[in-house]
C-alpha positions in Angstrom: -75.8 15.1 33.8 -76.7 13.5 30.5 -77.4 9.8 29.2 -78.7 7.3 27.3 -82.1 6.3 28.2 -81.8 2.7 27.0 -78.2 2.9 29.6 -80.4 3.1 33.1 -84.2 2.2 31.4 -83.9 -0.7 33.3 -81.2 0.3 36.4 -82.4 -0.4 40.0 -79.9 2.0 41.0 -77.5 4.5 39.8 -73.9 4.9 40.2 -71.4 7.1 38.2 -67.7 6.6 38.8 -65.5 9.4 37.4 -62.1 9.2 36.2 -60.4 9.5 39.6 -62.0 6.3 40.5 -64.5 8.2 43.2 -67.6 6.8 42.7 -71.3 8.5 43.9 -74.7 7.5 43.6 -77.2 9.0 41.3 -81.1 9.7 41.0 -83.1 9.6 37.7 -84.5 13.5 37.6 -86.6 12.7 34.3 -86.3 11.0 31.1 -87.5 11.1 27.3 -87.2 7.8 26.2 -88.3 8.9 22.5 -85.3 10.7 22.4 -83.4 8.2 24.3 -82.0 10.6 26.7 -82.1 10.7 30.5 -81.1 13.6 32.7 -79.4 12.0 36.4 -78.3 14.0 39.0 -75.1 13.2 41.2 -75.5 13.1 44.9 -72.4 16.1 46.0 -71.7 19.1 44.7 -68.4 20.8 43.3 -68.3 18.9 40.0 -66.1 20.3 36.8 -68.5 20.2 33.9 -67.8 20.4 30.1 -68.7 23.5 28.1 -71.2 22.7 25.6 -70.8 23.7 21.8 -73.5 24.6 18.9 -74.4 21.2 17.5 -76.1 23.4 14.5 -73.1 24.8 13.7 -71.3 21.6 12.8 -69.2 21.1 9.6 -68.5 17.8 7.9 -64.9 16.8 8.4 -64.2 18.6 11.1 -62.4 16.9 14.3 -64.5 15.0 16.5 -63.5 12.9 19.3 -65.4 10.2 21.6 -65.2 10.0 25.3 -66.4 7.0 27.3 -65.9 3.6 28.7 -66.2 1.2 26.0 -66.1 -2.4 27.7 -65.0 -1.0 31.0 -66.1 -4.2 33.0 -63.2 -5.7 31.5 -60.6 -2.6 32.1 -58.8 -2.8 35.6 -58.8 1.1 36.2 -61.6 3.9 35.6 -59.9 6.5 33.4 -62.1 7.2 30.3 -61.0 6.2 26.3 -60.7 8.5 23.7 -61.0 8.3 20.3 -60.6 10.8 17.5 -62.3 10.8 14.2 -64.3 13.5 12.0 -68.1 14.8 11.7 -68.8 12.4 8.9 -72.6 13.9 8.2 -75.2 15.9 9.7 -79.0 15.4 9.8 -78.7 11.5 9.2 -82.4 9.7 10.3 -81.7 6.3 11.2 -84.5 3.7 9.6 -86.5 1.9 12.5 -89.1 -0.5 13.2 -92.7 0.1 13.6 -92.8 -0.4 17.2 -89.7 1.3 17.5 -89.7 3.4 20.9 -87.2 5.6 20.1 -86.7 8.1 16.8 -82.9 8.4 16.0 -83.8 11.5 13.4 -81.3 14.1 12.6 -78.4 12.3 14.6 -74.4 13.4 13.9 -72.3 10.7 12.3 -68.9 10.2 13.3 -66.2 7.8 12.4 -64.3 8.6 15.9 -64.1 5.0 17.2 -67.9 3.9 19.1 -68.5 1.2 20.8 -70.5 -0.7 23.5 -70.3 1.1 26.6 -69.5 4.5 24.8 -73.2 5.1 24.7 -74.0 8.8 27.1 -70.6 9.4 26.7 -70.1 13.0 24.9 -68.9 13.8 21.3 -66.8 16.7 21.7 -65.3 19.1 19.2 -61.6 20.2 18.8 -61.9 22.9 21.1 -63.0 20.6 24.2 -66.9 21.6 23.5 -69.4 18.6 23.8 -71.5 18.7 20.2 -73.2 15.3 20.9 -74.3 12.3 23.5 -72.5 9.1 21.9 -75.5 7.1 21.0 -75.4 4.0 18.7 -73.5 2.2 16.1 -73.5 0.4 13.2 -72.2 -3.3 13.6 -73.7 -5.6 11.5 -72.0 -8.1 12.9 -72.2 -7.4 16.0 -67.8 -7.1 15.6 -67.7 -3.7 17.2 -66.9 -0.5 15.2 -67.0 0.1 11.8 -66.6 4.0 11.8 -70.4 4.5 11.8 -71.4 5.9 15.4 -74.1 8.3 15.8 -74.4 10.6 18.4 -77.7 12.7 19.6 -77.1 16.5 18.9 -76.3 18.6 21.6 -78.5 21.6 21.4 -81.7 18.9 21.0 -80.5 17.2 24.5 -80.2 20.8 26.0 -83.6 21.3 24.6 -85.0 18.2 26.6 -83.1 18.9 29.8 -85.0 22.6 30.2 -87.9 20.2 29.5 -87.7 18.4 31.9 -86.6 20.5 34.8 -89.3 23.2 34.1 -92.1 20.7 33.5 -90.8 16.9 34.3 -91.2 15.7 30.9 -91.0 16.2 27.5 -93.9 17.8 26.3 -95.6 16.2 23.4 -96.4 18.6 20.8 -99.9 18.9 19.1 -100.6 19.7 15.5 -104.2 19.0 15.8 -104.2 17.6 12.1 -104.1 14.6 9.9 -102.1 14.1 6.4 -101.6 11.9 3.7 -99.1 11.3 0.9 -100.1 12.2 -2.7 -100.8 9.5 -5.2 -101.4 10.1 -9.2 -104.7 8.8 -8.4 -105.6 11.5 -5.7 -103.6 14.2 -7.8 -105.9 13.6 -10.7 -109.0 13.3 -8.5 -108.6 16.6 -7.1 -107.1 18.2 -10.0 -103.9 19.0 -8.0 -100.9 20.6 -9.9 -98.4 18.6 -8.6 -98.1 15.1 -6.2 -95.8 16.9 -4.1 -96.7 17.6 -0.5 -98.9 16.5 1.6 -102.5 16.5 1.6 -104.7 17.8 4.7 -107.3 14.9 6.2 -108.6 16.7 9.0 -108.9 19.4 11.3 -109.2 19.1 14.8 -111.5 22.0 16.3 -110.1 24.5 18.1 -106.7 22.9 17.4 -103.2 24.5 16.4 -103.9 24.0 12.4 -107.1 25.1 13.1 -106.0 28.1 14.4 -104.0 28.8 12.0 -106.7 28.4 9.4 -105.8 25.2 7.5 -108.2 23.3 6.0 -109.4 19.7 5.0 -108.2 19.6 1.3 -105.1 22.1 1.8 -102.3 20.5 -0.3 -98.8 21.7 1.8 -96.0 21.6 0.2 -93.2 23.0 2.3 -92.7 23.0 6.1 -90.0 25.5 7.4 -88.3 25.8 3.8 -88.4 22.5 3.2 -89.9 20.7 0.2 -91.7 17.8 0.9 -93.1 14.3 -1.3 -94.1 12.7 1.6 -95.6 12.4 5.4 -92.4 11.2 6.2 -90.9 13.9 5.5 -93.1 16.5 7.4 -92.8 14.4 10.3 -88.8 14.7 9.6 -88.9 18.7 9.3 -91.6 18.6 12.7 -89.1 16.4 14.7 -87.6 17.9 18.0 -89.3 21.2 17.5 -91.2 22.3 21.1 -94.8 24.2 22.2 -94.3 27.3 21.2 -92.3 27.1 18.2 -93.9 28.2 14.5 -94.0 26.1 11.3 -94.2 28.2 8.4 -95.9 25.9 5.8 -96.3 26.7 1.9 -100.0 25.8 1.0 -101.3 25.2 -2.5 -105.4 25.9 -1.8 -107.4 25.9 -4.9 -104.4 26.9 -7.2 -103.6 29.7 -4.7 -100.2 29.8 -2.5 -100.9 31.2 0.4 -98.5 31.5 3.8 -99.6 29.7 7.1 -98.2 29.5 10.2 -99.0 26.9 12.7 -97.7 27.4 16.3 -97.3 24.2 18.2 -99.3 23.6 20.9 -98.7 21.0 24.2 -100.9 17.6 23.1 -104.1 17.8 25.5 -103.9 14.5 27.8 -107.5 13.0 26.3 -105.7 12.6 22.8 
């Protein structure tokens, strides 16, 4: 089953009690802390599990309702809460600090009811489907709910779990490039038609943008569809995509638009 990494980062042991009150012990199977998910695994067998939705094909103000155990240390029985609310947006990145471990990028929003001890809980939609892992929420002052939860799609934790029980771990994916944002001053410098994009640094030999025959000086100016103005951005559009998958990136060379695709590869361990 599925949880928050920041819930058991720092459990000496595991223990999931279910809403009958029967309690058993878990075991961390792998983790992805950038993601902030864990996958545990339940020591028994015969366990009902949820059916899971498609978290990509989610539409604002639809139903949504949160399952969990918000302050359950205070609650003198084990049966879960629920609260019901709608899908309040989609694709929301939550701004972090620098040494931030985790990336809360293209996260559901929800103003179903979220709060602590909700977190690895599931979103689910009206028909019963889990769309999300219960995540965070916005409390400024640290009052409880304020009808800003965000949960971590359900298709991108799916992703992770085959991740993790075919290799262990998340595989970090590997570009094998550099970029930087366009200024007026480097626009004018290289005679560039717009400050749009980004613009290409480097090339790592042999690597992925390599490969694909990008070059120092390429100015790209869409990733997967999407327009971009800055790194940020590209790093946005890049973000939970796996080895394997293809970018198809809009590049202005020399006045020229040509089409390049860049197949991710896994990041070599000496990088």
């Amino acid at each position: 089953m599925f949880t928050n990494y920041h819930v058991v980062s720092n459990a000496e042991r595991l223990q999931v009690t279910l809403f009958d009150g029967k309690s058993y012990a878990a075991t961390l199977v792998g983790s992805a802390p950038s993601y902030d998910l864990a996958l545990i695994k339940l020591d028994g067998d015969n366990f009902r599990t949820a059916p899971l939705g498609d978290s990509d094909d989610l539409m604002i103000g639809e139903w949504a309702i949160a399952i969990g155990s918000p302050f359950g240390f205070n609650l003198a029985d084990t049966q879960p809460t629920v609260t019901v609310g709608v899908i309040s947006a989609n694709h929301r990145d939550i701004k972090q600090e620098e040494d931030s471990q985790q990336i809360f990028n293209d996260m559901i929003q929800t103003d179903a009811a979220i709060n602590p001890g909700n977190s690895g809980g599931p979103l689910v939609n009206s028909r019963g489907q889990v769309i999300g892992i219960n995540t965070l929420i916005f409390s400024p002052t640290n009052s409880g709910n304020i009808g800003m939860g965000f949960a971590i799609p359900i298709n991108r934790a799916h992703r992770v779990m085959d991740e993790i029980v075919k290799y262990g771990h998340v595989r970090d994916v590997w570009l094998g490039m550099s970029a930087t944002d366009i200024d007026a001053e480097t626009q004018a410098a290289l005679n560039l038609p717009t400050a749009n994009g980004v613009l290409v640094q480097s090339v790592e030999d042999g690597g992925p943008a390599a490969k694909a025959g990008l070059k120092v000086g390429d100015q790209i100016i869409a990733i997967n569809g999407t327009q971009l103005d800055t790194r940020y951005q590209a790093n946005r559009v890049i973000f939970g995509s796996g080895v394997g998958d293809v970018l198809q990136m809009k590049v202005n060379r020399k006045d020229k638009l040509i089409d390049v695709k860049v197949t991710l590869e896994e990041r070599p361990s000496d990088i």
